[in-house]
C-alpha positions in Angstrom: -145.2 77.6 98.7 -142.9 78.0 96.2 -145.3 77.5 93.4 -147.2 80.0 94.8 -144.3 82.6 95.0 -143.4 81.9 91.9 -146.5 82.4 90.4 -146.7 86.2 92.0 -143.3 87.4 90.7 -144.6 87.1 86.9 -147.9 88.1 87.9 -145.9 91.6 88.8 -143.7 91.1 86.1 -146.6 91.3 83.3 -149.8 92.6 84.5 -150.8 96.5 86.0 -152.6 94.7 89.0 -150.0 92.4 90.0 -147.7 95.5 89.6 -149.8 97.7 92.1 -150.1 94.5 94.7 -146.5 94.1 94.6 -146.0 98.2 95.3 -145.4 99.8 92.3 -148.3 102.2 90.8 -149.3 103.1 87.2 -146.5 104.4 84.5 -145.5 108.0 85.0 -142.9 108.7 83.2 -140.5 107.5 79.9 -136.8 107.9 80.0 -134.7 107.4 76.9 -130.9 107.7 76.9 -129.4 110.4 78.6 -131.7 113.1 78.7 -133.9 111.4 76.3 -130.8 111.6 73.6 -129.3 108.4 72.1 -126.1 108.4 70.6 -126.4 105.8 67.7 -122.8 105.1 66.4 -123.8 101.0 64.3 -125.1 100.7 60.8 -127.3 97.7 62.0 -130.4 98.3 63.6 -129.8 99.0 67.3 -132.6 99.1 70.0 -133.3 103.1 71.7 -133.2 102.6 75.5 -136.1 103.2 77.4 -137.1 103.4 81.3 -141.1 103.6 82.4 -141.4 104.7 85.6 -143.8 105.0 88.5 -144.5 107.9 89.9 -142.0 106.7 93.1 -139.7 105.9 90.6 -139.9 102.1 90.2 -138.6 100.7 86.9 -141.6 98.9 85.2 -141.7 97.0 82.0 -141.0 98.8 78.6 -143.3 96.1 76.3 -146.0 98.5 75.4 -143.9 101.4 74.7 -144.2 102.6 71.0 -142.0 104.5 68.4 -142.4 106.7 65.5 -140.1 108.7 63.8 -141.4 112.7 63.2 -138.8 114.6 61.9 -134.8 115.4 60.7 -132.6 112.4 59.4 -135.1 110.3 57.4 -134.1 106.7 59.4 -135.5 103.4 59.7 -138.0 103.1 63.1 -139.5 99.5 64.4 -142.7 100.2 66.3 -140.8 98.5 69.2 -138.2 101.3 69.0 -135.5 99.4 66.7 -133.6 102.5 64.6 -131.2 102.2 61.6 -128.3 105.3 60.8 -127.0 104.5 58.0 -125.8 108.4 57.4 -124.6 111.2 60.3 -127.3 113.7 61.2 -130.0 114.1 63.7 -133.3 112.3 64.1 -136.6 113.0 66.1 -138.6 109.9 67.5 -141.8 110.1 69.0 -142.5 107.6 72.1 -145.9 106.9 73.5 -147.4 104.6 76.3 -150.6 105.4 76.9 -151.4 108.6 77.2 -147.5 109.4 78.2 -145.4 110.4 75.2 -141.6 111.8 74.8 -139.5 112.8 71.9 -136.3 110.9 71.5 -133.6 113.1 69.9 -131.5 110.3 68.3 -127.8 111.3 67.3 -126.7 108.9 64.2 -123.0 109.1 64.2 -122.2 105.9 62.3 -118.3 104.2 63.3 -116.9 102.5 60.2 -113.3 101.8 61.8 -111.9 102.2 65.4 -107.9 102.8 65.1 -105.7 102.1 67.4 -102.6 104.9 68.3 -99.2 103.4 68.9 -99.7 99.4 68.6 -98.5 97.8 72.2 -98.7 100.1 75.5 -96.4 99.2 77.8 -97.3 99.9 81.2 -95.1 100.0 84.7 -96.7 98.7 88.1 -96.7 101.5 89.8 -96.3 104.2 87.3 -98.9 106.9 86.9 -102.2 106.3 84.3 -101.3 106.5 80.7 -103.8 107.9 77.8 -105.8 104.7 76.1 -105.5 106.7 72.6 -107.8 105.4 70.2 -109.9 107.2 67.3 -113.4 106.5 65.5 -113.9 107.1 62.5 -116.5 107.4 59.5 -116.7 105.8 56.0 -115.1 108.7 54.4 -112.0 108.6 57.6 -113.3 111.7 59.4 -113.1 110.9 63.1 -116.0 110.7 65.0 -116.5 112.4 68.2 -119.6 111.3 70.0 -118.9 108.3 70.6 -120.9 105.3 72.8 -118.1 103.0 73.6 -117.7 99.8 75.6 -114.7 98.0 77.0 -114.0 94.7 78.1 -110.6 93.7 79.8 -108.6 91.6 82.5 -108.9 93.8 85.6 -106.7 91.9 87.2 -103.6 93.5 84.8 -105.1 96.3 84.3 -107.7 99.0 85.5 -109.3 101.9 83.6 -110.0 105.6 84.7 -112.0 107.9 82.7 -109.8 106.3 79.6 -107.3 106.3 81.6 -105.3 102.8 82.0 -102.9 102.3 85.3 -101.1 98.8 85.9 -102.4 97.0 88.5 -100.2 93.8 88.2 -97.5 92.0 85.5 -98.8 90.1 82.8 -100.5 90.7 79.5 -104.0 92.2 78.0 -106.2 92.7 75.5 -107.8 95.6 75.8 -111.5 95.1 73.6 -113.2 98.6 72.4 -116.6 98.2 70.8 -118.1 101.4 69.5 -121.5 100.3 67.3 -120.9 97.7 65.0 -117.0 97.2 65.4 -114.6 96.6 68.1 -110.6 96.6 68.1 -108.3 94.8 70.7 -105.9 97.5 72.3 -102.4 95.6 73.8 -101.1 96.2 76.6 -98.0 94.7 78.4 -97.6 95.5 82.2 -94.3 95.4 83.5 -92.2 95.2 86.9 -89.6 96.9 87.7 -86.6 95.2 89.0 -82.9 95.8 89.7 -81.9 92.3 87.5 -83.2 89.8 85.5 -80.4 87.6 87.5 -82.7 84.3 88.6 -85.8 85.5 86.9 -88.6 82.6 87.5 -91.4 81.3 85.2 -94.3 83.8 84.1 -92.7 87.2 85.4 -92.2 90.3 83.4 -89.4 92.0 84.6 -88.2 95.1 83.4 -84.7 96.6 84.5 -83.8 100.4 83.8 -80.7 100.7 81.8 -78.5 104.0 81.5 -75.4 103.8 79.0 -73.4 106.1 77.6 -72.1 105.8 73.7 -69.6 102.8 73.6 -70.7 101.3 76.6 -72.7 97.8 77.6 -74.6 95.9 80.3 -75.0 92.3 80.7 -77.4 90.0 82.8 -76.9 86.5 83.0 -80.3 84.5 81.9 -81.2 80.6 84.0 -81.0 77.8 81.4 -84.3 77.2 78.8 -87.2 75.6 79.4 -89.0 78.0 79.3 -88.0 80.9 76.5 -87.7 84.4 76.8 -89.1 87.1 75.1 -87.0 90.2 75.6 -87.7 93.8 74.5 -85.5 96.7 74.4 -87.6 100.1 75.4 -86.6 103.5 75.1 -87.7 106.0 77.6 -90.0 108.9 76.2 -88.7 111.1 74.0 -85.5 108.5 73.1 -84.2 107.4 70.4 -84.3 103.5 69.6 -80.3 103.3 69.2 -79.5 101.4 71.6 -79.0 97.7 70.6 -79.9 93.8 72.4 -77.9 91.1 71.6 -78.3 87.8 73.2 -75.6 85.1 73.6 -75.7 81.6 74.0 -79.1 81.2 73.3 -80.7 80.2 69.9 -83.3 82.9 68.8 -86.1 83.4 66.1 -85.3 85.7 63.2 -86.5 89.0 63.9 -87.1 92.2 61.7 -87.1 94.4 65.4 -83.9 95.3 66.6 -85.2 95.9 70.0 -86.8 92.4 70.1 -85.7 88.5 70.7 -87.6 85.3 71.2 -85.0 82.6 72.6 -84.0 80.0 73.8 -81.0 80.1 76.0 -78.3 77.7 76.7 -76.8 77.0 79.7 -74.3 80.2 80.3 -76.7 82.6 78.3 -76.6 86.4 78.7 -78.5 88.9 77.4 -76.7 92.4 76.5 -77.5 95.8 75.9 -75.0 97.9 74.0 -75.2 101.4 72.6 -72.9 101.6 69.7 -70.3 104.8 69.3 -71.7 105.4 65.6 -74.6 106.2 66.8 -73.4 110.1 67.5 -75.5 111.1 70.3 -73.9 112.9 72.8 -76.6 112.3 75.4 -76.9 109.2 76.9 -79.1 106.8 76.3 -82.0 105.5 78.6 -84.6 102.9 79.0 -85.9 99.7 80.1 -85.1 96.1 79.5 -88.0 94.2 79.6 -87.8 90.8 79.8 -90.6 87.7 80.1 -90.2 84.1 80.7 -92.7 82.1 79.7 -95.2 80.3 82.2 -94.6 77.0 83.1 -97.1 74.1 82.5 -99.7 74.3 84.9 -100.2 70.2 85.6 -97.2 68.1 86.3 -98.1 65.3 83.9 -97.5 68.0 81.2 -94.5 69.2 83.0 -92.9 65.7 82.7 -94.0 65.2 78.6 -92.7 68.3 77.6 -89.5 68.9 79.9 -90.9 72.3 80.6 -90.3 73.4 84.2 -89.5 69.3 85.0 -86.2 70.4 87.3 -88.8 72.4 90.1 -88.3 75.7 88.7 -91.3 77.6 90.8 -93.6 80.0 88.8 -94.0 83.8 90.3 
């Protein structure tokens, strides 16, 4: 029996009359893109997208479709419907099946670069969307508007609305866009928001609003190392970065960033934020400090060679 079954489904997969047995009827109609437009945005040759259609509307197989280019942008066209833009400008392509034909306007609007705006996004659980900003452009730099763009991320950090991105829990992300030929990786950090970063445990980002005036400090005492810390000072919008993170006890990478430390701390370690008097403002200053300890091990045989997390800290 299940040879036989078998046997029918690529019967209706490549032939007319297995089609018809298995309830779908003759082609009726071709559908390419959007309203029979294609937005191409690669230099490589990239395949048009085609439905054939039954008259009730059943998708059937696009094998026997053929292409031909008639008029506009001179561009490369595979009888199977493979194009090449190698220049901006619009393109007719003639598509036949039979005696069914439709005419393809294809859009070449070649991407040399995608550019990301502002390097990380830091994010908020709970915080309204924010504006994934990120631009095309073409060989000469000119951005590029019509745009056919794919994304790939973890939607467990992260979800995205209309190019829109809200935090759906802590961690971090990669955001991947691919637009033609290239791609780019947009990060994004996701943050919670907490009242300390007294007893903060393995693998949470915490992030603790900080309000000072000029001359004043705040201080948070930090559990031993293993694990480090990465900490990050961040202003709110439309604030200055004046303020100033020190931490003490703790031995930390070198760091060109003012407002950011990789450590280790010793036992008694604090992290401090401080806005310094010389700094002139008479507003004061406000923002976030955002701190993350690094996960532990996840086995306990790697627990017990590396020291990491051996005492029975427990992850978040």
């Amino acid at each position: 029996m299940m040879r036989r079954s078998t046997a029918g489904f690529v019967g209706c997969a490549v032939t007319f009359f297995a089609a018809v047995a298995c309830g779908t009827g003759p082609p009726a109609r071709l559908i390419a893109g959007i309203a029979d437009t294609v937005v191409v945005n690669g230099l490589r040759p990239a395949q048009l997208p085609m439905q054939v259609l039954d008259a009730s509307g059943h998708v059937l197989p696009d094998t026997g479709v053929r292409y031909q280019w008639t008029s506009g942008l001179p561009i490369a066209v595979s009888t199977k419907g493979a194009v090449t833009c190698t220049h901006a400008g619009d393109a007719t392509v003639h598509a036949s099946l039979g005696t069914l034909a439709t005419r393809i306007l294809v859009r070449c609007r070649p991407v040399h670069e995608i550019r990301v705006v502002g390097g990380v996004l830091n994010l908020f659980v709970g915080d309204p969307p924010q504006d994934l900003v990120f631009e095309a452009v073409d060989s000469a730099g000119r951005r590029v508007t019509e745009v056919a763009a794919r994304v790939r991320y973890d939607s467990t950090v992260v979800a995205l609305e209309r190019w829109r991105i809200r935090a759906r829990a802590p961690g971090w992300v990669a955001v991947e866009i691919s637009i033609g030929d290239q791609w780019a990786f947009y990060p994004v950090r996701v943050w919670e928001r907490a009242s300390t970063v007294d007893g903060i445990r393995p693998g949470q980002h915490l992030a603790v609003p900080v309000r000072l005036a000029a001359g004043e400090m705040r201080s948070w005492q930090l559990p031993a190392s293993p694990p480090s810390y990465e900490f990050n000072l961040l202003p709110d919008h439309g604030i200055p970065a004046t303020a100033r993170l020190a931490i003490k006890g703790a031995n930390c990478e070198r760091s060109s960033d003012p407002l950011s430390r990789w450590c280790f701390a010793l036992p008694g370690a604090s992290v401090v934020v401080y806005y310094p008097r010389q700094a002139g403002a008479a507003q004061p200053w406000s923002g976030s400090l955002a701190v993350f300890r690094e996960s532990c091990p996840r086995s306990k045989r790697e627990r017990r060679r590396t020291g990491v997390c051996a005492g029975g800290e427990s992850p978040s």
